[in-house]
N, C-alpha and C positions, 0 to 999 in steps of 0.2 A: 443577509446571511442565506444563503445557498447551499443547500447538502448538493447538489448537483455541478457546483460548481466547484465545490471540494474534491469529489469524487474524478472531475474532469483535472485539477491539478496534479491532482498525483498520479491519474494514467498517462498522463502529459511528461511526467517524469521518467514514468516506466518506460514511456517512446525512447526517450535517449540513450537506452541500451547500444554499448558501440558492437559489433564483434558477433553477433549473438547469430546462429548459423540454423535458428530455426523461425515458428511463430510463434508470435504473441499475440494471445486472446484476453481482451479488456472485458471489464466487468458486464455481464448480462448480452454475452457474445456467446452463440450456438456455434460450436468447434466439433469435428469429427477429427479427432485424432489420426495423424498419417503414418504407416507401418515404418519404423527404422526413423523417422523422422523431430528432436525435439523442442519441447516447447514450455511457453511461458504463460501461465494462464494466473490470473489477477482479480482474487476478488476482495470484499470487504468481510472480515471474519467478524467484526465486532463491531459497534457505534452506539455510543450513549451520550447523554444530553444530560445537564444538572446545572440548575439554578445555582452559582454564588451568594449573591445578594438577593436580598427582598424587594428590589426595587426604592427603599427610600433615600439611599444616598445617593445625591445627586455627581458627589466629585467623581465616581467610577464612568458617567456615561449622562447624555440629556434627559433620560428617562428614570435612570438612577440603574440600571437591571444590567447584572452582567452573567454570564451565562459559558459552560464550558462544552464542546465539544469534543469527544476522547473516541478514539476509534483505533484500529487494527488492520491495517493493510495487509494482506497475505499475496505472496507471490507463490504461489507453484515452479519450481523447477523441474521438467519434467521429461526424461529423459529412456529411450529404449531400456529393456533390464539388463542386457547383454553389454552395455554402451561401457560399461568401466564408475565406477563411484567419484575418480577426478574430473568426469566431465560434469555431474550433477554439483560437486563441489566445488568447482570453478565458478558454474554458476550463482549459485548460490554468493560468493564473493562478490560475482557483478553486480546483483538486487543489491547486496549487504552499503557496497559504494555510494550507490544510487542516493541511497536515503540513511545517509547516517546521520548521528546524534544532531541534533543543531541543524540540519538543513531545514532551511524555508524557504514555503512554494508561496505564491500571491494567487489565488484565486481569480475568476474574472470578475467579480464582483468586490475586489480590494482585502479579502481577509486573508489573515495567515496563515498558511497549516505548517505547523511545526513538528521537525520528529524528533520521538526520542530514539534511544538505541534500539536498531535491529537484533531480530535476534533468528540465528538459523536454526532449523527446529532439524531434528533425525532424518534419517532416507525411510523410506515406506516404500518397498515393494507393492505393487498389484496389477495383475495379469498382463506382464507383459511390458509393465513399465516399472519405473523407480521414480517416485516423487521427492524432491527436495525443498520445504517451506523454507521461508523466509517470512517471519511475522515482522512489519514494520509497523510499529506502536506512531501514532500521531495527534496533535492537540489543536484547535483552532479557541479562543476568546471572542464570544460576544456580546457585544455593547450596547445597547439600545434607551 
């Protein structure tokens, strides 16, 4: 199990954006924003970890210990303030595709991250831009 490897599947996802007429900044990527220009910026809003089991039943796994991963993918849509509210909401539609309910990614290390429903969160004005989230909720199970 790999948080990094988790992290790498879903901006691996976010890459397959078709369409998308500006950039995208992946998590823990320094961006200077370009005037007139938008973008997609990607980070992890949320991540927690919690034991299922105590470790003594063997049928869940060879060690007996199963384990869940739950996290928050946030996309930014991020778009001029002048630009119009259907282009941040079109956007907002592409993230929304990307990772709906039921899709699963395979990690490079073999685990699943599974999502559940997106969800697009309000427009947010600030200086100069208008932001569009998109929270994508996701779960990985560990076994060990």
């Amino acid at each position: 199990m790999s948080v990094d490897a988790i992290y790498t599947a879903i901006d691996t996802q976010l890459e397959t954006i078709t369409g998308f007429p500006g950039d995208l900044v992946l998590m823990n990527v320094t961006y200077a924003p370009v005037a007139g220009k938008p973008y997609l910026m990607a980070t992890m809003a949320a991540y927690v970890r919690r034991a299922l089991t105590l470790g003594r039943d063997k049928t869940f796994a060879p060690g007996g210990y199963l384990a869940e991963h739950r996290g928050t993918y946030r996309v930014d849509c991020v778009v001029p303030q002048d630009a119009g509210r259907t282009i941040a909401t079109r956007l907002q539609g592409q993230v929304l595709s990307l990772f709906r309910r039921g899709t699963t990614l395979t990690s490079s290390d073999g685990d699943l991250v599974i999502f559940d429903a997106p969800t697009p969160m309000p427009l947010v004005g600030e200086e100069g831009w208008y932001r569009a989230p998109v929270d994508c909720p996701w779960y990985v199970f560990e076994a060990s």
